[in-house]
N, C-alpha and C positions, 0 to 999 in steps of 0.2 A: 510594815510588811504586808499589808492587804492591799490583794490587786485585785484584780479581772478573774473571775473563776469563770471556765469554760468547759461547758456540757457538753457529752456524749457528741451529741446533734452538729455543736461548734465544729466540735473538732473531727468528722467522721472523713475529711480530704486532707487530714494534716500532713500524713507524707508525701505531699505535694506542696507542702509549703516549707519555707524556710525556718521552721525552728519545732521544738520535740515536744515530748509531753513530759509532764512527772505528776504523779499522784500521791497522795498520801495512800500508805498500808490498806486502810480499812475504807477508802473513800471512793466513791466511784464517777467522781469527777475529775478532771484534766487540768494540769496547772502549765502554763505556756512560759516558757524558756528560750531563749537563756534574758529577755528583756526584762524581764523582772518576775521577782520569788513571787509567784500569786501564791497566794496560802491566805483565804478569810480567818479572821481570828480567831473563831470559834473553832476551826481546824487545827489552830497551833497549838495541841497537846504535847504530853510529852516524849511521844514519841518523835516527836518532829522538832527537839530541842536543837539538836547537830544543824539543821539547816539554819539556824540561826546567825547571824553575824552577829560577832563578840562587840560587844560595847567600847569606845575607847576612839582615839584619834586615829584613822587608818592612815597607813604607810604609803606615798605614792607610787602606785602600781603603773607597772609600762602598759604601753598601749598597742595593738595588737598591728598597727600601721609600724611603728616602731621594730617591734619583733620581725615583721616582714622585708621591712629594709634591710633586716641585718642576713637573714636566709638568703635573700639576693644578691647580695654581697659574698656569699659562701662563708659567712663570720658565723660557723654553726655552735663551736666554742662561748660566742659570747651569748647565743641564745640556749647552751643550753643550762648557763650561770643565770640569766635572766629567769628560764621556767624552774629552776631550783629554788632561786630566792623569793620572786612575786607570788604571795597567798592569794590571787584572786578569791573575791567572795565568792560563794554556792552557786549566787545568782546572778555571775557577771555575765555579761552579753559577748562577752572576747573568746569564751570555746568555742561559740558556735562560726566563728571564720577559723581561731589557731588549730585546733583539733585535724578538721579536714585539710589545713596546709601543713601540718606537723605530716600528718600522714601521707601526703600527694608525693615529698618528698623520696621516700622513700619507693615509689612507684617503677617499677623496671619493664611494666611495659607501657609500647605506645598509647596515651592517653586514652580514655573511651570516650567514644562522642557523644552529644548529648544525646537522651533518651535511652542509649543502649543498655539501662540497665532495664527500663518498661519495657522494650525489645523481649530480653528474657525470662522476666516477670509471664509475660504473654506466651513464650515458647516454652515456659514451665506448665503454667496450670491456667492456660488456654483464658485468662482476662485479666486486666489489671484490677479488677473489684476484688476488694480485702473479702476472703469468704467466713462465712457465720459458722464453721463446719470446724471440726480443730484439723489443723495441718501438722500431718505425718512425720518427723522429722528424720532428717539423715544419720544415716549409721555413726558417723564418728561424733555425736553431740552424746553426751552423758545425760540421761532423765534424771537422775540424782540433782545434776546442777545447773540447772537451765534457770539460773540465777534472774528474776526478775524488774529486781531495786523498784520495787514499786508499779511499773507501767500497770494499767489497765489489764484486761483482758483484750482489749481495741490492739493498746501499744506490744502483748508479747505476741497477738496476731502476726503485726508486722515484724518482729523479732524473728518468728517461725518463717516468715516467709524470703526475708533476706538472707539466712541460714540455707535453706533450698536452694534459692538460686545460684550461691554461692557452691555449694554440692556441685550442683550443674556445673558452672561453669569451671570447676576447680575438683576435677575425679580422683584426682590423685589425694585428698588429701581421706586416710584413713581411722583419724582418732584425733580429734581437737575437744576436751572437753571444756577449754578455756573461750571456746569462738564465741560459745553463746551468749555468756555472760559480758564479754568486752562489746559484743552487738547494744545489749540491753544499755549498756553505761551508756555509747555513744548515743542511743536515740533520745536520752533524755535535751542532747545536746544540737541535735540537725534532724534534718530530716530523714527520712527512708533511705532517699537517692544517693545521698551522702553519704551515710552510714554504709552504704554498702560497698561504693569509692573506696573509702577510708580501710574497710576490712580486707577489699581484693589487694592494695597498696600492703598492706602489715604482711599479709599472706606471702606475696607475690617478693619480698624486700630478698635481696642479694647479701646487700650490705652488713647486716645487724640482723640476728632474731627479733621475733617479736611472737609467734604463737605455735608453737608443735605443732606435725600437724600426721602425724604418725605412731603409735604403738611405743614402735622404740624409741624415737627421740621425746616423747613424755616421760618416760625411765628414765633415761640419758639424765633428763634434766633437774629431776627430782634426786639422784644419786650426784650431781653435779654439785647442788645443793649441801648436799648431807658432806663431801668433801671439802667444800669451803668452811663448811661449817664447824670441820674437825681443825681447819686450821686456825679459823678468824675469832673460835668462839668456844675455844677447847675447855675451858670451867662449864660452861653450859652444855655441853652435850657431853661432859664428863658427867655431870648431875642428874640427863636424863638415864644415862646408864644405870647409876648406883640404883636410882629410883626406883626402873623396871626394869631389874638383874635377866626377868624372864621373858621381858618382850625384845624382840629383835630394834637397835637403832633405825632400822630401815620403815617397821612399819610408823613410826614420828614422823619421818621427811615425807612419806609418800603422801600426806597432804598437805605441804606445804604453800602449794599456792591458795589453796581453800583457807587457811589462815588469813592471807590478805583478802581472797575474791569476795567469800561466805562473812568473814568475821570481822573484819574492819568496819567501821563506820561511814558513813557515804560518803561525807565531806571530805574526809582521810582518803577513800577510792580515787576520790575527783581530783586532787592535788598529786595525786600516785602516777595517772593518769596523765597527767603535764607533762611530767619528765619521760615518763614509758614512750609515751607515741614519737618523743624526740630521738631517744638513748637507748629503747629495747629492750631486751629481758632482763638486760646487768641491772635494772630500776630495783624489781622486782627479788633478785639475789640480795640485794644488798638490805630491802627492807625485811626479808625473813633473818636475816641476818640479827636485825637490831629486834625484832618482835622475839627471840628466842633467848635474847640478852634481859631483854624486859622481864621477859615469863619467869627469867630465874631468877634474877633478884625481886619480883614478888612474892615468887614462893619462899624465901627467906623472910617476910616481912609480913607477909597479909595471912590470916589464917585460911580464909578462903580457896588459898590454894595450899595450902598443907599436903605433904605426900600421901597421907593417909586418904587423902578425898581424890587424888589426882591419879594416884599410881596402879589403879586400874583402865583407865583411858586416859591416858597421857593426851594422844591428836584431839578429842575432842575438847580436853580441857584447854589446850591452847586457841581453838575458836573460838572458845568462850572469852577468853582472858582477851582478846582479840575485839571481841564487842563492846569489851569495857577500857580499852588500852587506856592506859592514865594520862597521852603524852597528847600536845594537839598535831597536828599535819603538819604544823612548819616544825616541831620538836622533833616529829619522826623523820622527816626529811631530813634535817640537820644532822642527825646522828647518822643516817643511814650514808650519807654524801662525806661522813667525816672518817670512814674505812678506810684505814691507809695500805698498801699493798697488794689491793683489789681490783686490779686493771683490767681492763678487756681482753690484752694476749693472755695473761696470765685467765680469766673464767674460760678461754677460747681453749689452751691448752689442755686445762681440767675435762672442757667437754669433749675436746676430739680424743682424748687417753679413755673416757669412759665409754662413747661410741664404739670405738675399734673392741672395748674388750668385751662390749654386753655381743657384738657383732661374732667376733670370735667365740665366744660360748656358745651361744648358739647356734652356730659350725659344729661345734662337737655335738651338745645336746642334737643334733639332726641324723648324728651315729657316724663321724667321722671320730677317728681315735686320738689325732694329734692334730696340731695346728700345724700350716704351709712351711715347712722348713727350707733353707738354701740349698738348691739344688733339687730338688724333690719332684716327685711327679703326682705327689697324693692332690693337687688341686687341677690336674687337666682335668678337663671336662668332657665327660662319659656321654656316647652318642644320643641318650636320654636329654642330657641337661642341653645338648646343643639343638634339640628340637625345642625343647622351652625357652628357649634365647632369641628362636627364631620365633616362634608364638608369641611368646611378650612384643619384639619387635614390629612383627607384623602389626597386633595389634593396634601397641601406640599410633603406630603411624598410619591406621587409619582414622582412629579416633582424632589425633591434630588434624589432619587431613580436614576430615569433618568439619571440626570446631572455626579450622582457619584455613579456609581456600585460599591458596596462594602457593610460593615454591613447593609447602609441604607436601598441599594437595596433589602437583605433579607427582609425588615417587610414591603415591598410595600404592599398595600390594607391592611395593620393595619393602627388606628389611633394612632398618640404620647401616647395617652394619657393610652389608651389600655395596654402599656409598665409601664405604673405605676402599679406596686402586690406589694401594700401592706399589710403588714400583720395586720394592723394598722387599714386602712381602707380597709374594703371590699367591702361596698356599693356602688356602681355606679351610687347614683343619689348624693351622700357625693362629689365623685370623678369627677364627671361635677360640681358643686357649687364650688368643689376648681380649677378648670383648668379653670371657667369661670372669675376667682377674679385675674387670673395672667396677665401680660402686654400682648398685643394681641401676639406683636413678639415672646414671649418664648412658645407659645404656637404653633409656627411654628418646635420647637425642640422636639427631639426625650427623654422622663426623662430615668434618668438612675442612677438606686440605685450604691449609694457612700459609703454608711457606715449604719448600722445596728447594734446596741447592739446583736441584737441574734447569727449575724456570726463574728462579728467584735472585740466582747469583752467592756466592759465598762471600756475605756482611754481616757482622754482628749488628749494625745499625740498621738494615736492610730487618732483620730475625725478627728486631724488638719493634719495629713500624707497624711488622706487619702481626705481629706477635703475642705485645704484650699488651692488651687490655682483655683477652681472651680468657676464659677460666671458667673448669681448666682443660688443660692442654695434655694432648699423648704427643710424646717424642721417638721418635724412630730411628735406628743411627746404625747406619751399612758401612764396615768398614773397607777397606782396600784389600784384607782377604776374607773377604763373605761375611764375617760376621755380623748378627745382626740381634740386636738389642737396643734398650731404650728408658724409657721411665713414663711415668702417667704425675704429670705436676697439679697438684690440687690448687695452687692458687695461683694470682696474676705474675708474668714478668716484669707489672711496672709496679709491682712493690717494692723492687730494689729502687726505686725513687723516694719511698717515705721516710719519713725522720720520723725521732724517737719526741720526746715530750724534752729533753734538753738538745732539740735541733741538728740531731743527729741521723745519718742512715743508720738504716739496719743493716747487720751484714747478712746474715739469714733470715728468712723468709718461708712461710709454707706450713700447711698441716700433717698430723697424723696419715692421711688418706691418701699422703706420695708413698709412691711404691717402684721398685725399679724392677724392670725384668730380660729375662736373654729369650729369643726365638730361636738361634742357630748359632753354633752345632746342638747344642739342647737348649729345649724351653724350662725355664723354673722362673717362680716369682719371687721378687725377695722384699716384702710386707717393713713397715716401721716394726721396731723392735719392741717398742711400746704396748704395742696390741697383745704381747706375752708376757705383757709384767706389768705385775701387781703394785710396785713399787716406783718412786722417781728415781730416772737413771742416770739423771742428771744431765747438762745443756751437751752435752757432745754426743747424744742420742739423738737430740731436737734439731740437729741440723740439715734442715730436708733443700732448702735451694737458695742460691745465693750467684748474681751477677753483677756487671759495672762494666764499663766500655771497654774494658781488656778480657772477659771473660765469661764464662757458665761454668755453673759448680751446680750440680745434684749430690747431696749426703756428706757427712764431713766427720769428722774426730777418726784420728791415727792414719789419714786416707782418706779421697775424694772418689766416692764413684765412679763418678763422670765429671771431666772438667774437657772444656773446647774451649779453645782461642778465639782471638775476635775473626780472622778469617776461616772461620769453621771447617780446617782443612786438618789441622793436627791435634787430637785429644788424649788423656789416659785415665786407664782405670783404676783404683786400689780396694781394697777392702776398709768399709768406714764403719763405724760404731752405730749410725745412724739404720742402717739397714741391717746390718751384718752379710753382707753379701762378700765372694770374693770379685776378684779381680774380672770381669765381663767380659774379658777376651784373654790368652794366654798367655800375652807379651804385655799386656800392661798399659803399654805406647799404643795409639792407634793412626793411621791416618783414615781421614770421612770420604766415600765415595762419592755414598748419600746424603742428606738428612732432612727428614721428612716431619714434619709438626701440624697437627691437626686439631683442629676445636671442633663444639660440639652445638650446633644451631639450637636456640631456646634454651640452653642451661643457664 
């Protein structure tokens, strides 16, 4: 395991070249990755036992041409059984191409062309020369955990400096304490250029989480956590209860990722790290999951962790037990992947029920007295909030404007919301009460009519062409005596195409964050029912949208909100379990004058 050790000097253009650094702790030379472990002998203490490769006949690991074929293939299944099972060694040369294609993956916008990230390296801090001066860091990085797994002072240079750009180019994001740390992993891996690819791609993913990047959805997710946790692992956080009668469960989970980021062992990070950049946050649930299974059947066996020595910091003593975990990478992996009942709708459900209610508290703690009831008028929006609506508006759309010349650019100094004509609704105090009931986020997008019976024709096949890869979608729906109402669908119409894991559709479809509401003869929102309970209410709550070539159904159990026929001309209302709303029109029966469907540019 003695290679090439390369100096300061070597390596001062490295992010410009195709592969990272790693350092030993206390060393202040550069070890080049991922072609082989450089580490002089004399270097190999013991602090640098982990990067060792275990003795023994290794297993034939696949080959990263291989794993490629099958991503092209869309066989993403069998790659992500491939990165589960292959231990690559420490020092294999295969992250530095799988990593940046794990992650391209996931990438939802137009590719960036070459250079563009030196571009704004340049439009940042006016040159591409790494500066000798420390670089200031943006607001949502945590100084507590700007995790460095060893880099240089050279390599968290550049760590700081990918972090900035990224700021730049990504203003929205408010609180990522995780960015930095996943920065530092990758550079041991690619270069600069790459590294920061790979971060905008995580950032930017539609599909799967991959990194908070707000206030609230770090809570969300740490509380998301602590609920799988009461289900998957109920002996063990039965035990941290009894333990600390006096400390609340909540301050345990709130650092639950620092368990794996801070207190895992590298080589455990780097195998963690396979599957994550594949599969997303579920990686990361699942491994706290089995680190908290661990922690307690030690503390029945090891003295070390005796209640007496733990039961005044519980969180930190699990980082600790964390540096020393007993099991190797492919041990933790294997337990953590052998959780049965832990599917992704299933953590998706957990975290859109916790979203909606940390969101609704926070409605009250703001000095509102109750939460948006059926029928109600306590969430119109007071001529205050509808100038803030327009402020916020205004502003995004200059800042896109800015960032991305182009259509955006044209409607600088419009607001989004401005871009809503419909024919539906004209009134612009209607049209603020409905832009004020949508998530803050989508209201950062530009609407933009999708489909209309008056130019579009009345097809169900016609709706879903023009319809469904959209998300998500507000629906607008004017009946034959004026009324007018509709729903806001959180997720796509062409998920009524997926099948379940035994080859099946789904019949329902959708999150927490569908809502249905009426404009005329009165306006009211009617909210998932979930958002005011504490409790599960069980699947006839859950049922937010469901279609098929005869049909659309919004909300269901005892009653469908909204149901329309395939030629979109006859519908009716009921009261359903899923919203609790009643009936949207008087009569029940409707026939469509209108119906209007809108998406939302860049969401």
């Amino acid at each position: 395991m003695v290679g090439k050790v390369l100096t300061i000097r070597d390596l001062e253009q490295f992010s410009s070249r195709r592969s990272s650094v790693y350092v030993d702790p206390e060393c202040d030379k550069f070890f080049e990755l991922p072609n082989f472990m450089a580490v002089s002998s004399n270097d190999l203490t013991t602090k640098c036992q982990c990067w060792q490769l275990s003795p023994g006949k290794e297993p034939a690991l696949r080959t990263f041409t291989e794993i490629k074929q099958l991503l092209d293939q869309g066989k993403k299944r069998e790659v992500k059984n491939i990165l589960r099972e292959n231990s690559w060694p420490i020092n294999s040369p295969i992250r530095s191409q799988l990593w940046p294609t794990l992650c391209a993956q996931h990438q939802s916008k137009p590719q960036m062309v070459d250079g563009f990230y030196w571009e704004m390296v340049h439009q940042v801090f006016g040159t591409t020369e790494l500066s000798e001066k420390p670089i200031m860091l943006p607001a949502f990085v945590d100084a507590a955990h700007c995790l460095p797994y060893h880099l240089t002072r050279t390599g968290r240079s550049v760590a700081d400096r990918i972090v900035n750009v990224l700021a730049y180019d990504c203003p929205d994001i408010t609180y990522s304490p995780v960015l930095y740390p996943i920065t530092s992993i990758l550079l041991h891996f690619m270069s600069e250029e790459e590294a920061y690819h790979c971060l905008a791609a995580l950032v930017g993913s539609k599909e799967k989480v991959f990194i908070n990047q707000t206030k609230l959805l770090h809570e969300v997710t740490w509380k998301t956590v602590m609920q799988i946790a009461k289900k998957h692992q109920k002996s063990s956080v039965s035990y941290f209860q009894r333990l600390c009668p006096g400390v609340k469960l909540e301050r345990v989970f709130m650092d639950w990722c620092w368990w794996i980021l801070a207190g895992l062992p590298f080589q455990h990070l780097v195998r963690i790290m396979d599957c994550y950049f594949h599969e997303g946050i579920k990686v990361l649930y699942r491994i706290a999951l089995v680190i908290i299974n661990l922690f307690h059947k030690e503390c029945q066996s090891n003295n070390e962790w005796n209640p007496d020595n733990i039961k005044n910091d519980i969180a930190n003593a699990l980082i600790k037990f964390c540096k020393k975990i007993p099991v190797s990478p492919a041990k933790l992996l294997h337990a953590a992947f052998s959780i049965r009942g832990l599917s992704s709708t299933y953590i998706s459900r957990i975290f859109i029920k916790t979203e909606m209610l940390l969101k609704s508290r926070s409605v009250l703690n703001s000095g509102n007295k109750q939460l948006v009831k059926s029928r109600s008028s306590d969430n119109l929006p007071t001529s205050q909030s509808q100038v803030n609506i327009q402020m916020m508006s205004h502003t995004l759309t200059i800042r896109e404007g800015q960032k991305s010349p182009g259509p955006r650019a044209i409607a600088m100094g419009s607001y989004p919301i401005h871009n809503l004509k419909s024919q539906i609704c004209s009134c612009e105090e209607s049209l603020f009460t409905l832009w004020s009931w949508l998530p803050v986020r989508i209201t950062m997008y530009q609407p933009v009519l999708l489909y209309t019976t008056e130019e579009h024709g009345c097809s169900l096949t016609t709706f879903y062409v023009r319809v469904e890869q959209h998300e998500p979608t507000l629906m607008m729906i004017k009946t034959c005596n004026n009324e007018v109402f509709g729903a806001y669908c959180s997720s796509r119409w062409f998920e009524r195409n997926i099948k379940d894991d035994k080859g099946q559709r789904q019949a329902y479809f959708g999150t927490g964050e569908t809502f249905l509401f009426s404009l005329y003869p009165e306006r009211a929102k009617y909210p998932w029912v979930g958002i005011a309970a504490d409790k599960d209410l069980g699947h006839s709550s859950e049922l937010f949208m469901a279609a098929d070539a005869k049909m659309i159904t919004i909300g269901g159990g005892e009653g469908q909100a909204i149901w329309m026929d395939e030629n979109i001309r006859f519908g009716k209302t009921d009261s359903c379990k899923t919203f609790n709303n009643p009936p949207l029109c008087p009569s029940g029966d409707f026939e469509i004058r209108v119906l209007e469907v809108y998406g939302f540019v860049g969401a």
